[in-house]
C-alpha positions as CSV (number, residue, x, y, z in Angstrom):
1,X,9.6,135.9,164.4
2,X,10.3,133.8,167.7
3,X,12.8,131.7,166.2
4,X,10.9,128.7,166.6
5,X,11.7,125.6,164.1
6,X,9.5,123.1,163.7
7,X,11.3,119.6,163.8
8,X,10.0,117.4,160.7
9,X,11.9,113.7,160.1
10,X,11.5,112.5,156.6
11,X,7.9,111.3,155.0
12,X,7.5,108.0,156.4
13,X,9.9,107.9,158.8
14,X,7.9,106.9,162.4
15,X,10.0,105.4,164.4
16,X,11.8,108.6,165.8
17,X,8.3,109.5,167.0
18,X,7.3,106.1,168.6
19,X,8.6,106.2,171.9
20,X,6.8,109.8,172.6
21,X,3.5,108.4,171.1
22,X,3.9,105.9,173.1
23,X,4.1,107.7,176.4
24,X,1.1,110.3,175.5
25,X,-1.4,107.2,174.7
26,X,-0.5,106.0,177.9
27,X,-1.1,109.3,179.6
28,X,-4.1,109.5,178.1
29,X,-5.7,105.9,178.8
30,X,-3.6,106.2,182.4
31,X,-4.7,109.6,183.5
32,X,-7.1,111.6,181.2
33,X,-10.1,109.8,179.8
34,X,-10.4,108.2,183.7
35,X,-11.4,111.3,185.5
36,X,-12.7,115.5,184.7
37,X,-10.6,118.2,186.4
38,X,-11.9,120.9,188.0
39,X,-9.2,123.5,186.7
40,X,-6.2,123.8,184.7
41,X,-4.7,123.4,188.5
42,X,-6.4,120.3,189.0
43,X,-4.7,119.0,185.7
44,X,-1.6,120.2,186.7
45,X,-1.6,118.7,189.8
46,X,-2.6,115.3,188.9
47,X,-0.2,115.5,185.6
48,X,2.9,116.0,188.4
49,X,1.8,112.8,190.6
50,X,1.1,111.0,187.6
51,X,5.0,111.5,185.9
52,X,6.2,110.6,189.6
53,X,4.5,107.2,189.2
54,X,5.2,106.3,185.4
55,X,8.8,107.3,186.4
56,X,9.5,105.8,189.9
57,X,6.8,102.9,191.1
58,X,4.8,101.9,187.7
59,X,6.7,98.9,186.2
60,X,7.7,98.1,182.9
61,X,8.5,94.7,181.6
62,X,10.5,95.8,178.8
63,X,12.6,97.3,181.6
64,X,13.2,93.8,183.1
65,X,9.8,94.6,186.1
66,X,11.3,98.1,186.9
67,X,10.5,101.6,187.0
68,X,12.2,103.7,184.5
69,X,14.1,105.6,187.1
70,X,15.3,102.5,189.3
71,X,16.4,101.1,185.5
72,X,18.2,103.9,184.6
73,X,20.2,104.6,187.9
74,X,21.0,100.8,187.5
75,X,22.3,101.0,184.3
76,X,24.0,104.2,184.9
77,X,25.8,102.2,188.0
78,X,26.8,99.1,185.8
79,X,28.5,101.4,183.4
């Protein structure tokens, strides 16, 4: 009715998935099982600040010790 399609990879077939399952168990070991909001607002609030530092100061070692942001504008600069 809203011309919404669900997006379904083959049976057995995780590894499409893996980098978004990734990110959510970190968001919720990271951000929601340490703390109860006050509000959706609250949640909102801290979800925003929370992106800002997995994006631009929280380091990754798979991204040789940078932030995902400083590693892409570096690789985007090297190409």
């Amino acid at each position: 009715q809203k011309g919404i399609q669900q997006s379904m990879s083959r049976k057995g077939n995780c590894l499409d998935n893996a980098v978004m399952e990734n990110f959510f168990g970190l968001l919720k070991s990271e951000l929601l099982y340490l703390q109860k909001f006050q509000s959706i607002e609250h949640f909102k609030q801290e979800l925003v600040e929370y992106l800002d530092y997995y994006n631009n100061h929280r380091i990754k070692a798979k991204l040789k010790g940078l932030p995902p942001a400083i590693y892409r504008q570096q690789a985007l600069l090297a190409s």
